[in-house]
C-alpha positions in Angstrom: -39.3 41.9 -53.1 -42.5 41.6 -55.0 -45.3 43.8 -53.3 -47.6 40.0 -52.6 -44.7 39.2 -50.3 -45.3 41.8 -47.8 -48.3 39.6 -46.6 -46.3 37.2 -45.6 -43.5 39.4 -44.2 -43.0 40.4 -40.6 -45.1 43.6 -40.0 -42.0 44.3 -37.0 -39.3 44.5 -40.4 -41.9 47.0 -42.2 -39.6 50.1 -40.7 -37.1 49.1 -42.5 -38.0 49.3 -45.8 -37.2 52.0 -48.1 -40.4 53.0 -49.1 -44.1 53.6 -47.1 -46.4 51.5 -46.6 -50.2 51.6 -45.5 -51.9 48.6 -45.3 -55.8 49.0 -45.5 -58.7 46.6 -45.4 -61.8 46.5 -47.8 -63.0 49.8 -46.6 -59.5 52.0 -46.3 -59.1 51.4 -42.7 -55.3 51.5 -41.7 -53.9 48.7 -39.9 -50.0 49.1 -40.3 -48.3 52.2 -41.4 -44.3 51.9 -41.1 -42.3 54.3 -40.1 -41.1 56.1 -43.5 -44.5 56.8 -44.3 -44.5 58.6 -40.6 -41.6 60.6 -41.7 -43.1 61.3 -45.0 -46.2 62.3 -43.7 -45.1 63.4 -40.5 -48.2 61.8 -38.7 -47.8 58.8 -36.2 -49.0 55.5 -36.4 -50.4 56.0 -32.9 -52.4 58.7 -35.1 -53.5 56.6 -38.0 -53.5 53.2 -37.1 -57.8 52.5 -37.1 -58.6 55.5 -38.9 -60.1 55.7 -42.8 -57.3 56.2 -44.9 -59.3 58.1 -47.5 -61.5 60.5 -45.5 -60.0 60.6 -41.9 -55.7 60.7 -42.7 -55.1 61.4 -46.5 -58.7 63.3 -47.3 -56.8 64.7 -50.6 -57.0 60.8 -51.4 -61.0 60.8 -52.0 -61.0 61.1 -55.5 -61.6 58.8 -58.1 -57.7 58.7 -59.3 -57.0 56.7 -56.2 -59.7 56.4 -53.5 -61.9 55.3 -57.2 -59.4 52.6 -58.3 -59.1 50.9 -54.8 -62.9 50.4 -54.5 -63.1 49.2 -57.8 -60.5 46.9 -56.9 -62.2 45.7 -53.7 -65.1 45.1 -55.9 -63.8 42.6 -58.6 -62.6 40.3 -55.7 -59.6 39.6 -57.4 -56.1 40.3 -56.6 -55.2 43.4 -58.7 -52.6 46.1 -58.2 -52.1 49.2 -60.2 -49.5 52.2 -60.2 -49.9 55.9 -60.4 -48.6 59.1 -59.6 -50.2 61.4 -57.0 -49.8 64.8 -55.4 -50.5 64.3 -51.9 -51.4 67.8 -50.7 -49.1 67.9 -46.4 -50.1 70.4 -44.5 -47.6 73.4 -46.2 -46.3 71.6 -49.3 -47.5 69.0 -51.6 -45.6 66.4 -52.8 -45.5 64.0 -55.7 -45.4 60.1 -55.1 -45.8 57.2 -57.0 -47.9 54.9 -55.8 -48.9 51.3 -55.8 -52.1 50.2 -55.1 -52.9 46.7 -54.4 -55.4 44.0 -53.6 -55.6 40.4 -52.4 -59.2 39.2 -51.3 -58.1 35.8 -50.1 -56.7 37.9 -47.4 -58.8 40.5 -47.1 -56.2 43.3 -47.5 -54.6 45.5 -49.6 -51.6 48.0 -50.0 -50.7 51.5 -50.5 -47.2 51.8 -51.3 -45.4 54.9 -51.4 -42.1 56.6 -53.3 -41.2 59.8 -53.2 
């Protein structure tokens, strides 16, 4: 499925993709995270759901290399997405993900998708 779909998909059929997802508004704030990206995490959605992304859930996120390239995105008010690998830093391990970042200003949200 190509990562623009997921606007348009059923936020209830988000659990059962292979893969997590955080979806974010212009300023980071979560308003869906699915339930692989709990278990990767291991941090609820009754936990994140509201909160900044960047500063309050994934603080290792605020750097440039990720926190950077979504602003910048927000900024062009176009739809953009972009890939990278990160080393989120869990409480007793870190783990490396790749990521997708993306962008769509016509709806006013954007995703952070996660593999491990």
């Amino acid at each position: 499925m190509p990562v623009e779909n997921l606007l348009e998909y059923d936020r209830e059929n988000y659990d059962e993709l292979p893969f997590g997802i955080i979806e974010v508004d212009g300023d980071g704030r979560i308003l869906t995270y699915n339930r692989w990206e709990e278990q990767l995490a291991n941090r609820g959605r009754d936990t994140t759901v509201g909160r900044l992304f960047f500063s309050e859930v994934a603080p290792c996120t605020g750097v440039a290399e990720f926190e950077g390239r979504f602003k910048e995105m927000v900024a062009q008010n176009r739809v953009a997405r972009e890939e990278l690998d990160f080393v989120f830093k869990f409480p007793g391990e870190s783990k490396l993900v790749n990521i997708i970042l993306t962008w769509t200003p016509a709806w006013k949200r954007g995703f952070i998708l996660v593999k491990a």
